[in-house]
N, C-alpha and C positions, 0 to 999 in steps of 0.2 A: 628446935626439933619439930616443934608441930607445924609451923611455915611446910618447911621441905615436905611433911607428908601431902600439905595443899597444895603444896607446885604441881601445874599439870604436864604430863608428862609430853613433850612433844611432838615421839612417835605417835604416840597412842591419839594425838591430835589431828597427826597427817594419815593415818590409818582411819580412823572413824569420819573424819571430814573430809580429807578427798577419797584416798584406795578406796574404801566402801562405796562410795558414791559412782565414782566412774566405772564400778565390775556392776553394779546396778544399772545402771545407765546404757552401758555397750554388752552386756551380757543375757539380764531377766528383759530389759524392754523386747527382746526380739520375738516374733509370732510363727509359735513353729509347734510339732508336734513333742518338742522337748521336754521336759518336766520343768525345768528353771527358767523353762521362756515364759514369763509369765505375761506376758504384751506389756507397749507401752505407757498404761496408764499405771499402771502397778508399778511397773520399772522406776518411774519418776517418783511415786508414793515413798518405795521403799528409800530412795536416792534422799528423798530431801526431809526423811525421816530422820536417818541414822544422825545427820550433827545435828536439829534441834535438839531432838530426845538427849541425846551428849550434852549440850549446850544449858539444857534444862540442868541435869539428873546434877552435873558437874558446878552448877550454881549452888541446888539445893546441900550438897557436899561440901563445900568449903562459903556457903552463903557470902561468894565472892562474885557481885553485881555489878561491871564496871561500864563507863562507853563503849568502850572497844567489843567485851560481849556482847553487848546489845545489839549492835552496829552487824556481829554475825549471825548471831537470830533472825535480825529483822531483813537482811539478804538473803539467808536460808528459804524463807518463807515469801518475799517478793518474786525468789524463780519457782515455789509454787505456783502463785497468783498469775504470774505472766505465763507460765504455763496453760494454765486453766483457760488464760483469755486470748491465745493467739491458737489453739486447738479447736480445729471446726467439728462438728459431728459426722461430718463422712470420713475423717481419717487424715487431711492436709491440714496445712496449718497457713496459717495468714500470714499474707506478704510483707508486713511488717513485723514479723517475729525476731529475725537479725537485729535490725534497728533497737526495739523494746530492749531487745538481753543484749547488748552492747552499753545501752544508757545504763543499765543495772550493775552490769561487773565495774563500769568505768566511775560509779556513785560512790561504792563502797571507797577504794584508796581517795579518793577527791574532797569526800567531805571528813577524810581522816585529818588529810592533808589541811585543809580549814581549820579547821577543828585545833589542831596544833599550832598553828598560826596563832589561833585566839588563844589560846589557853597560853601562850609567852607573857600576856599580862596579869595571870591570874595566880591566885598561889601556889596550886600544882598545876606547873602547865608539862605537858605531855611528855616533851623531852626528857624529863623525871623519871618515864616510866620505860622509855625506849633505851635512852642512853645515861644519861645522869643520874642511875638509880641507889636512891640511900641503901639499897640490899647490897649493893657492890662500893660505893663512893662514901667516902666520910666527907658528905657535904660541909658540913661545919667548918671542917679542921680546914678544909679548901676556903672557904670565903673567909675565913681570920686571917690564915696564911697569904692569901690573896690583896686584905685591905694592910697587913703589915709591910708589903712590901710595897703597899702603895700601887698597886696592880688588878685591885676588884674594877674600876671602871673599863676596864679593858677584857678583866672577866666576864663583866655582863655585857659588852661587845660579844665576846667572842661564844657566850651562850644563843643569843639571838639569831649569829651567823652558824649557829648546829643548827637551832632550830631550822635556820632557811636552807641549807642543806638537807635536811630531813624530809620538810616536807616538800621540797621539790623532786624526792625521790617518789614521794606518794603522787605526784602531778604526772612523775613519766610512766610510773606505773597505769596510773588512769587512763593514758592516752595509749597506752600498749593496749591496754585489758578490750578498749573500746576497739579496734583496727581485729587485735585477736580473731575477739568473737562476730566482730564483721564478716570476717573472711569464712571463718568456720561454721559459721550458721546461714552462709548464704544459699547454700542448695539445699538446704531442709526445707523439704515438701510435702513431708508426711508427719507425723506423730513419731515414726521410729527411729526416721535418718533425724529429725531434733533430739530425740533424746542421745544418740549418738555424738549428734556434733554436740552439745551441753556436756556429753564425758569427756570430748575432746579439749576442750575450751579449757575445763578445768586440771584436766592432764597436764596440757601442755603450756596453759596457765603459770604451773610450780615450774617448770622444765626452763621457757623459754623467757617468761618474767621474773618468776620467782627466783631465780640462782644468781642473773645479775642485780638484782636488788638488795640480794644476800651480800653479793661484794659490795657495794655501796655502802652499806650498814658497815660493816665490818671495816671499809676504810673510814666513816665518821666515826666509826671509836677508837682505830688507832690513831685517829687525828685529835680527840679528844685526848688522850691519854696523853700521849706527846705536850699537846697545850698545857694539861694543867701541871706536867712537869714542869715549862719554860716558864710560867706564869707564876707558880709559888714556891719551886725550886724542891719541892717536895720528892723522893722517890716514889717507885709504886706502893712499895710497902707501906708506906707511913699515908699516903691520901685513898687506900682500896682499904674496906671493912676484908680482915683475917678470916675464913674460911673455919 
């Protein structure tokens, strides 16, 4: 009962870390005689506020500190910094700023993607947490059932090849994210059309990345599910922890 009160909620996830970010972004950055136009340095302030502050407040709450958090902190606050260092004082922004926030969006999935690569030899390796999750899977009951029918070596084959299935979603991801915000940050020449194309990037980021990688996921775990049926002859009922 107390888990499910720590689960974070995932609207409330894509509400605070992106929706907020991007009405920040394309809305207060603007300079105008508006009340909410609060210009572009503010705009950015408030933008890369809202998911640390979440990111923090939501640790402190459930004192749940993992790589994966950290990994969005610490990109939260790197398109601070690259902010801070491609903004000149008359108002343009330096000709490398596409390039810089392209290596940034395209870091994050790439060294997730690593990251899970290595962790296949370690005792939690990642896959654990993405798809093979003891909150959903009766691991156990799967590797007995597995080595009684004489079928774990082929099990941990076939763990390995999720894993590389996985993280090869995090690779195309990376190379999307980077071409992305190429394209969408290349005419920012000011402070305000950057902070625009940055709500852009991230918009369309969920839109044009994000949905097909949602399918991908979603077919490695119907294809997981299916395997560990044909591998230990198990139902869903009897190898999924009951609800």
């Amino acid at each position: 009962m107390n888990r499910k009160k720590e689960e974070e909620n995932p609207l409330t996830n894509i509400f605070v870390n992106v929706l907020l970010p991007i009405i920040s972004l394309s809305q207060l950055s603007k300079s105008s005689d508006k009340v909410w136009h609060l210009g572009p340095e503010y705009g950015m302030t408030v933008a890369v506020a809202f998911p640390l502050i979440y990111g923090i407040w939501f640790f402190l709450k459930t004192k749940k500190f993992n790589f994966y958090s950290i990994l969005g902190i610490i990109s939260v606050l790197l398109t601070g910094f690259i902010t801070i260092h491609v903004w000149n004082d008359d108002g343009s922004v330096k000709d490398n700023a596409a390039l810089l926030f392209a290596i940034k969006e395209a870091a994050t999935p790439l060294i997730l993607g690593a990251v899970m690569l290595y962790s296949h030899r370690t005792k939690k390796p990642l896959i654990e947490i993405f798809l093979l999750n003891p909150d959903l899977f009766d691991i156990p009951k799967i590797e007995k059932t597995a080595k009684e029918k004489g079928n774990f070596q082929e099990y941990s084959s076939f763990r390995l090849k999720l894993t590389l299935m996985f993280a090869g979603s995090f690779l195309l991801s990376s190379l999307m994210n980077f071409f992305l915000a190429m394209f969408l940050l290349d005419g920012a020449k000011d402070k305000e059309s950057y902070n625009l194309a940055v709500g852009k990037v991230m918009g369309y980021g969920y839109l044009v990345i994000g949905i097909p990688l949602m399918a991908i996921m979603i077919g490695c775990f119907l294809y997981l599910m299916k395997r560990i049926g044909s591998l230990t002859g198990l139902t869903k009922e009897e190898y999924m922890i009951p609800k």
